[in-house]
N, C-alpha and C positions, 0 to 999 in steps of 0.2 A: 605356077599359074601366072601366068601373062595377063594384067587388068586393064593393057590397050584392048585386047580382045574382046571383054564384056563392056568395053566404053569408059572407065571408069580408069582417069588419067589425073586425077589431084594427087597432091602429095602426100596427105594423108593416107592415103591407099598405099604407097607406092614404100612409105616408111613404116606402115603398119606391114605389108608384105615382108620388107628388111629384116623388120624384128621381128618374126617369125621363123622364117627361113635361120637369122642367126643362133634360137634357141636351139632348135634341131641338127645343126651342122657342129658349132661347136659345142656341146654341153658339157665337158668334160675342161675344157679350154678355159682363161680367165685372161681374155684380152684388157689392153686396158680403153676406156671408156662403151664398153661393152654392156648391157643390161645384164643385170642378174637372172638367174633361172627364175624367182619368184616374182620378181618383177615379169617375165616374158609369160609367166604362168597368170599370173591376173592380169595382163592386159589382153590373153585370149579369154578371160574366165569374160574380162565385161564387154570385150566386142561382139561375142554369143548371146549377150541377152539384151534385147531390145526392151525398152521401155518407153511407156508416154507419159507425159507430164500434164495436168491440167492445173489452169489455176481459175478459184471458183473465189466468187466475193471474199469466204469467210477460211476459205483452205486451201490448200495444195494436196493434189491426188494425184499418185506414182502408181502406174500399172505395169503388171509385168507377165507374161504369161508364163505355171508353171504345171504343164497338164501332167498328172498323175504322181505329184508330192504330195506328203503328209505334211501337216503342220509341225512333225519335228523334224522335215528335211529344213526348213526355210529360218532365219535368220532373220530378225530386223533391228537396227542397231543403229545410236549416235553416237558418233566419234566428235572428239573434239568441239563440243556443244552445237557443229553447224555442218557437219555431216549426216549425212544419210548413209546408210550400208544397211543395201538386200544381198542377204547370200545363202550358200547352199550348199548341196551335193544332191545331186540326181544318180541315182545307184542303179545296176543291172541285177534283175533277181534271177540270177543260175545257178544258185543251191539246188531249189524245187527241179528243176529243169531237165538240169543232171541227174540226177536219183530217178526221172522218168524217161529217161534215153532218147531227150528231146535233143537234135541240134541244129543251128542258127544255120537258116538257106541266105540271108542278107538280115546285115545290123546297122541300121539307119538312124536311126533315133540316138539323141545324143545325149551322151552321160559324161560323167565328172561333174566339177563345181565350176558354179558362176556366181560373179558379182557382179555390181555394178554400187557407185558411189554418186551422191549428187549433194551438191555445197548448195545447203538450204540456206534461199533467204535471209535480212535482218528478223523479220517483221514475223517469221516461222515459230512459232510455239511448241519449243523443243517436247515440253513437259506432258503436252494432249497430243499423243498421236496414237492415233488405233492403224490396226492390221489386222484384214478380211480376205481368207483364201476361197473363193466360190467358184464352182467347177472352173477348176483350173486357171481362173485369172487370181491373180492378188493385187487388193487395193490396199496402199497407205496412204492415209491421211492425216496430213498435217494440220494443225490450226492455226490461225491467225493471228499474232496478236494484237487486240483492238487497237488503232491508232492515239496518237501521243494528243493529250487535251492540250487545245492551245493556253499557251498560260495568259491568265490574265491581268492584267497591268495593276499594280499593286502600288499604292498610294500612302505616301511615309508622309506622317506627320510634322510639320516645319515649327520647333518650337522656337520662343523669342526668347534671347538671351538677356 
């Protein structure tokens, strides 16, 4: 795929293309400075999943849309006290399917896993975060934590020798 075509001419694009194209060509191959197959695997899992970020007085709210997961596909997790990690797998169900002699005219909808990572804040209150899946969106939210009291000047007694 050629992304002069759709307009989209930054380098990001064009090195994200690269490293796709390399997983698929060489897989079996171990160049050297070459990304790893899992590396090439999660940086397609978090370029598939968009997310928004809000920041509100008292939290940070991470949306991600995941229409028709259970809360035991999803995944929310901190790594290293100041990450974030949403993850998953989105499954195809063709057991049921099979067994009624149904089969796939076109398969659109996209399955495997996705992540996506986001380096929280100082100020993020690793300890308070809740996760809310409602038709199909999930909301996390982060809290805040309250801002540092100014200290106040503290007054040492001068005794006379």
């Amino acid at each position: 795929m050629d992304f002069r075509v759709m307009g989209l001419e930054s380098p990001l694009f064009h090195t994200l293309h690269r490293m796709m194209d390399m997983s698929e060509e060489g897989a079996g191959e171990k160049t050297h400075n070459a990304p790893t197959q899992t590396y090439m695997r999660d940086a397609k899992a978090m370029a598939a999943t968009p997310a928004d970020v809000k920041e509100y007085p008292n939290s940070y709210v991470f949306v991600v849309d995941m229409p028709g997961l259970k809360s035991g596909d999803i995944k929310v997790q901190v790594e290293d006290d100041n990450v974030l990690l949403i993850s998953g797998e989105r499954k195809r169900e063709e057991e049921k399917e099979e067994k009624e002699g149904v089969k796939f005219l076109r398969m659109e909808r996209r399955v495997g896993k996705f992540m996506r990572k986001f380096v929280l804040p100082e100020n993020a209150n690793t300890d308070a975060i809740s996760a809310v899946c409602q038709d199909g969106v999930l909301s996390v939210t982060v809290q805040k934590l309250p801002p540092p009291q100014p200290k106040k000047p503290r007054t040492i007694e001068v005794k006379i020798a």
